[in-house]
DRENLO-801498 format. One record per atom (N, C-alpha, C, O): residue number from 1; x, y, z. Coordinates in steps of 0.1 Angstrom, whole numbers. Layout:
BEGIN
{NUM,{X,Y,Z}}
...
END
This chain:
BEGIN
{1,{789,621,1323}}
{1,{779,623,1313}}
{1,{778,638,1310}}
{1,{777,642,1298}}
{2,{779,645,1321}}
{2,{779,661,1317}}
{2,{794,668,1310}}
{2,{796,678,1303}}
{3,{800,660,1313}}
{3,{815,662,1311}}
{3,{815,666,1294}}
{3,{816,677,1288}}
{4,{812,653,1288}}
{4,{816,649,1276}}
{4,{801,664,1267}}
{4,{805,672,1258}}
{5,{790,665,1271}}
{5,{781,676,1264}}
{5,{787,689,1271}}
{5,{779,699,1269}}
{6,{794,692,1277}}
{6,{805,707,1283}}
{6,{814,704,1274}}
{6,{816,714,1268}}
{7,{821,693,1270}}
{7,{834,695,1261}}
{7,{827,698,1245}}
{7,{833,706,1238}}
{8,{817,692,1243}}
{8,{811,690,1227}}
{8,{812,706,1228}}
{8,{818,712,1219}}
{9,{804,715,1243}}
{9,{799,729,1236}}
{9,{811,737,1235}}
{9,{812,746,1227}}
{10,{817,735,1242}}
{10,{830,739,1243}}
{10,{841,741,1227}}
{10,{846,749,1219}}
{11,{840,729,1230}}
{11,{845,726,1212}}
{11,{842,732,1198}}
{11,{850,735,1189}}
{12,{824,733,1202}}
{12,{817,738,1189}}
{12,{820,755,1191}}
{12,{822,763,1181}}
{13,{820,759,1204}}
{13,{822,776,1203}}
{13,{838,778,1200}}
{13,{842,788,1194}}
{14,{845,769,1205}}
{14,{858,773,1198}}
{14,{859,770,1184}}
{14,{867,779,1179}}
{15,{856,764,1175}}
{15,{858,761,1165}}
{15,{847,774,1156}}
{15,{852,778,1146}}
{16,{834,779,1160}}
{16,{831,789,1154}}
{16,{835,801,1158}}
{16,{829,810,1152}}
{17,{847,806,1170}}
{17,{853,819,1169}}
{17,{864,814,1162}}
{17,{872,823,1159}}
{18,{868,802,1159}}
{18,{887,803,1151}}
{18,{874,805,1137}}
{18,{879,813,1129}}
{19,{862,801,1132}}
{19,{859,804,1120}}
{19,{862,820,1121}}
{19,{873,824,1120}}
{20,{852,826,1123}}
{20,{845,837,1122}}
{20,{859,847,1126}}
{20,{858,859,1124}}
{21,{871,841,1133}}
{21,{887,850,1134}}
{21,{892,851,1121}}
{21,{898,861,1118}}
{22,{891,839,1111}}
{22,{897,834,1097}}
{22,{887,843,1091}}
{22,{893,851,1083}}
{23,{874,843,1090}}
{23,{867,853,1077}}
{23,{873,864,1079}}
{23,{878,871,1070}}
{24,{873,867,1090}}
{24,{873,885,1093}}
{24,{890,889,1093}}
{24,{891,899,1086}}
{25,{901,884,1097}}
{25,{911,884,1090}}
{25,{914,882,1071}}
{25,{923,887,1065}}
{26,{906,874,1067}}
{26,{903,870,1054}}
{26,{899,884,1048}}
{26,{906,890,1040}}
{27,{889,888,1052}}
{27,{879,901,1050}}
{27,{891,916,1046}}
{27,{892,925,1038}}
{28,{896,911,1056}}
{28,{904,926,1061}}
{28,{918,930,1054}}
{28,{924,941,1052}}
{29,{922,916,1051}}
{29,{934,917,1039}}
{29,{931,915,1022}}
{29,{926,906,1016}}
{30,{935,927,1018}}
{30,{932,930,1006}}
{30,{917,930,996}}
{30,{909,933,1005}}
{31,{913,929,990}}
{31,{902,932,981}}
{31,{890,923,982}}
{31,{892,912,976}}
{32,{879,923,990}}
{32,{873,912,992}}
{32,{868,907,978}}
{32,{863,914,969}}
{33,{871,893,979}}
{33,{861,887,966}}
{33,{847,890,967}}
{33,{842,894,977}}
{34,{839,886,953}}
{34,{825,891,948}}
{34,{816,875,959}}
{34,{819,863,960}}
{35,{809,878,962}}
{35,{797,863,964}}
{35,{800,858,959}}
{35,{808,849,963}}
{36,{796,859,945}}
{36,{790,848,932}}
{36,{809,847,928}}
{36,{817,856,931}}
{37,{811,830,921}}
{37,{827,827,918}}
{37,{828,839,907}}
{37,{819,844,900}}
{38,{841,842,909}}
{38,{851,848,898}}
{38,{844,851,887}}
{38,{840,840,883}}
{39,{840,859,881}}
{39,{844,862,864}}
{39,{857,866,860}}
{39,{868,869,866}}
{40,{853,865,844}}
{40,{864,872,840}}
{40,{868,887,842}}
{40,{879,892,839}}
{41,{858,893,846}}
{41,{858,907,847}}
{41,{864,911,863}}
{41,{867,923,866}}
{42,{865,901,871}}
{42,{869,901,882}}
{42,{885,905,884}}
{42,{890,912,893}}
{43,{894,899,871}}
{43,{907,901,877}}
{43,{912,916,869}}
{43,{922,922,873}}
{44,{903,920,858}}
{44,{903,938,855}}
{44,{896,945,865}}
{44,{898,958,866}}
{45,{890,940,873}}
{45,{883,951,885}}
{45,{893,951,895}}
{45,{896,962,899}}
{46,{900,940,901}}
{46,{909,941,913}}
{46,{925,946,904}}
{46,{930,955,910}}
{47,{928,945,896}}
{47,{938,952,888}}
{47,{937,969,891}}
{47,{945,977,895}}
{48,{923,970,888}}
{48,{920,986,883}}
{48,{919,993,900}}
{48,{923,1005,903}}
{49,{914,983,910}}
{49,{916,992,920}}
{49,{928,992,930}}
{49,{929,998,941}}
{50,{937,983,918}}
{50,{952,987,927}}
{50,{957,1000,921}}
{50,{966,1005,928}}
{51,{954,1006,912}}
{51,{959,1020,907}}
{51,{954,1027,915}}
{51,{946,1023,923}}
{52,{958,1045,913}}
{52,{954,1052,916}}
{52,{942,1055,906}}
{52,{942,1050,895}}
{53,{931,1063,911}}
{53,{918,1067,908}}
{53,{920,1077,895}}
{53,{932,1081,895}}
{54,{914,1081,884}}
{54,{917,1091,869}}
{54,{926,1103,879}}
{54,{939,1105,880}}
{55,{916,1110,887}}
{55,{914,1116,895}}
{55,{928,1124,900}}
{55,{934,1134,897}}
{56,{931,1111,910}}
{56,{947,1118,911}}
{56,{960,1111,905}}
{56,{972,1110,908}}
{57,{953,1107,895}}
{57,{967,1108,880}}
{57,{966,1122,877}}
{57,{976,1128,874}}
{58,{954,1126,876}}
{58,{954,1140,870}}
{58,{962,1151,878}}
{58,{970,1159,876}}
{59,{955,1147,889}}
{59,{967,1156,900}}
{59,{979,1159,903}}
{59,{983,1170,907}}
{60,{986,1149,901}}
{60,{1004,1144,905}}
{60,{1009,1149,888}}
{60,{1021,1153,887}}
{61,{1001,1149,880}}
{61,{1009,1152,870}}
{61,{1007,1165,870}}
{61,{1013,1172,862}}
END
């Protein structure tokens, strides 16, 4: 009887550290997405922050 509510807890804490390993891996590679879904303005903002900044364009040249 105790077996099977040790396995349930068991179960449920492994399955919310493989979540909470997947956000934070998720998180940590490349540009986090916004909360709210996509706009259109979303794929000129991750575009623009793959360049370099005005800043040091101006520099290098």
């Amino acid at each position: 009887e105790d077996h099977t509510l040790l396995f349930a807890a068991t179960f449920i804490s492994l399955l919310l550290l493989l979540v909470a390993a997947y956000l934070y891996f998720k998180k940590k590679g490349g540009v986090e997405p916004p909360p709210n879904p996509p706009t259109p303005g979303y794929n000129t903002f991750s575009s623009m922050s793959e360049q370099p900044l005005p800043g040091e364009v101006k520099g290098g040249q």
